[in-house]
C-alpha positions, -999 to 999 in steps of 0.1 A, spaced: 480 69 28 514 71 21 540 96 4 549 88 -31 570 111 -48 550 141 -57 514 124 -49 505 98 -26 493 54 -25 459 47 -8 452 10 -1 427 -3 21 390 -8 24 366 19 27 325 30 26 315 51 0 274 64 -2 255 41 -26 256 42 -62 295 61 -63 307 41 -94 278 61 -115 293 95 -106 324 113 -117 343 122 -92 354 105 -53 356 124 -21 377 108 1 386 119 38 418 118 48 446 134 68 479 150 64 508 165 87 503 154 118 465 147 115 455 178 96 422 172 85 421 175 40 402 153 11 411 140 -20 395 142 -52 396 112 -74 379 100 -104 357 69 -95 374 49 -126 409 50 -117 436 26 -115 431 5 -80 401 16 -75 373 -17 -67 338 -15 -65 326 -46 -43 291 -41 -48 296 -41 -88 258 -48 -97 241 -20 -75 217 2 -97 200 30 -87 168 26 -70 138 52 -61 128 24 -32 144 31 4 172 44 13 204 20 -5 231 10 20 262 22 15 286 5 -3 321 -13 4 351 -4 -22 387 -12 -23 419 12 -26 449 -15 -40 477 10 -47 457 41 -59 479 69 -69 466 105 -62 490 136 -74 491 162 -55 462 188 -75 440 162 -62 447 172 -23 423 199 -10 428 213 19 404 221 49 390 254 48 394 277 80 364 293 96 385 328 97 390 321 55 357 303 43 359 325 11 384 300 -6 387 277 -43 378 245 -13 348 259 0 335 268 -34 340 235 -45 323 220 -14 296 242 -27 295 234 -64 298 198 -53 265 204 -29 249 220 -60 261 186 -82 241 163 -58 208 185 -54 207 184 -102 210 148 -97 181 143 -69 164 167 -93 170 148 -125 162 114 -108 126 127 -96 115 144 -125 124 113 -145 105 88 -122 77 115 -122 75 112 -159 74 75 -156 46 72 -130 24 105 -140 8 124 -174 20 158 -161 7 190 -176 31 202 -198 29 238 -188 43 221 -154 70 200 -171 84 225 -188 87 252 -159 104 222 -139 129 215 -172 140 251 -178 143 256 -135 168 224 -135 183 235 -172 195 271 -152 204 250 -122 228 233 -145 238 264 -164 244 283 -132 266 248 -119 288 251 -152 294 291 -146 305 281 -112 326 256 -123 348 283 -150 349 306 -121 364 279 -95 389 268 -122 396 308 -127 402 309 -90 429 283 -90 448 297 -114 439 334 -105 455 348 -73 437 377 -67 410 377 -38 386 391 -69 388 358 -81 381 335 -52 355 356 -41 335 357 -77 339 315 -74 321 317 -41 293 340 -56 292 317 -84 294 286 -66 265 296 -39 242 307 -63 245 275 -83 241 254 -50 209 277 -43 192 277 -77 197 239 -79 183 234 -42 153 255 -54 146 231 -85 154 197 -71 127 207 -40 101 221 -68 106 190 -84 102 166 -55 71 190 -42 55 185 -79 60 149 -82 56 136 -50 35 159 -26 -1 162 -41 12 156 -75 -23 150 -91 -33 188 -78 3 205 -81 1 190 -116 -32 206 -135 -30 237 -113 -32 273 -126 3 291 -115 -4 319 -98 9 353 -113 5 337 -150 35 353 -171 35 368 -205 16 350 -234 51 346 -253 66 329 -222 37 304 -210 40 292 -251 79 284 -245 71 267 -211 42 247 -231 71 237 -260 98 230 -237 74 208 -216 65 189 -250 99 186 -261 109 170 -225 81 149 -224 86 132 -261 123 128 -252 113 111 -221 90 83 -240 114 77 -268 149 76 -251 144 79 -216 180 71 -208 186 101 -227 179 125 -203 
């Protein structure tokens, strides 16, 4: 990495996990005066920016290797630097992130298991829709958290760094909770979890909306899976 003006040029070769060119965003390890530890955050379609292994898909078989990509002359400004959080100051806008970004990767296992579920299963739809609404406030929660980090960097009161990291954790807990509900639906047991009686049934108005949302998700899924 070297210094260019206000930012920095990355070239080289690198590993990514599998499957990076279908996400947003890149983090990429690096390090700064005198071997500080820090990352960047880049966008995975930028300027420079190669993906060798071009006709990778996603896959629910195995474990995908992970995947070469090439840095020829990739400019990164200086917003996209963030800094290594200390132990003594883990309530900061980089931690929070860390955490939103955690919360980011457990919607997608979640969204990718329900959706092969729904490919290889007839689910109840009492079941699919308590699974759609958990991952819909997973992402809910994940957006909040997202308005309060961006508050935080502009904000420069400890108020606001701490709300991020409130925000931010609970995100990265609710959509923990969902994607393992999900994967203990659809993959554990499935047939039993599936046409099981919840226990604690809620209120009549509320197992109806589970019912439509379950429905709704399901006819979605068989006209436009892509969709979802």
């Amino acid at each position: 990495m070297m210094v260019s003006g206000v930012g920095w040029r990355l070239a080289g070769e690198a590993l990514s996990t599998p499957c990076t060119r279908h996400a947003d965003w890149l983090l990429v390890p690096t390090q700064i005066d005198e071997g500080k530890a820090a990352q960047l955050l880049l966008p995975t379609r930028i300027d420079g920016l190669h993906y060798v292994a071009n006709s990778y898909e996603p896959s629910a078989i195995g474990q995908p290797p992970s995947e070469h990509i090439l840095l020829k002359d990739v400019f990164a400004d200086s917003g996209a630097l963030l800094h290594a959080v200390a132990e003594e100051d883990r309530i900061d806008v980089p931690h929070s992130l860390a955490l939103l970004l955690e919360a980011a990767r457990h919607i997608g296992a979640g969204r990718r298991t329900l959706r092969r579920g729904l490919d290889i299963s007839e689910p109840d739809t009492y079941a699919t829709g308590v699974l759609s609404m958990r991952l819909a406030a997973a992402e809910a929660a994940a957006e909040h958290a997202g308005r309060a980090i961006d508050a935080a960097q502009i904000g420069l009161t400890e108020q606001h760094r701490t709300k991020a990291y409130f925000a931010a954790a609970a995100a990265c807990i609710a959509a923990a909770d969902a994607a393992r509900e999900i994967r203990a639906t659809f993959e554990q047991n499935a047939e039993a979890l599936l046409t099981a009686t919840p226990e604690g049934e809620p209120a009549p108005r509320m197992t109806d909306l589970f019912q439509q949302v379950g429905a709704l998700r399901l006819e979605q899924h068989r006209c436009s899976p892509k969709g979802l």
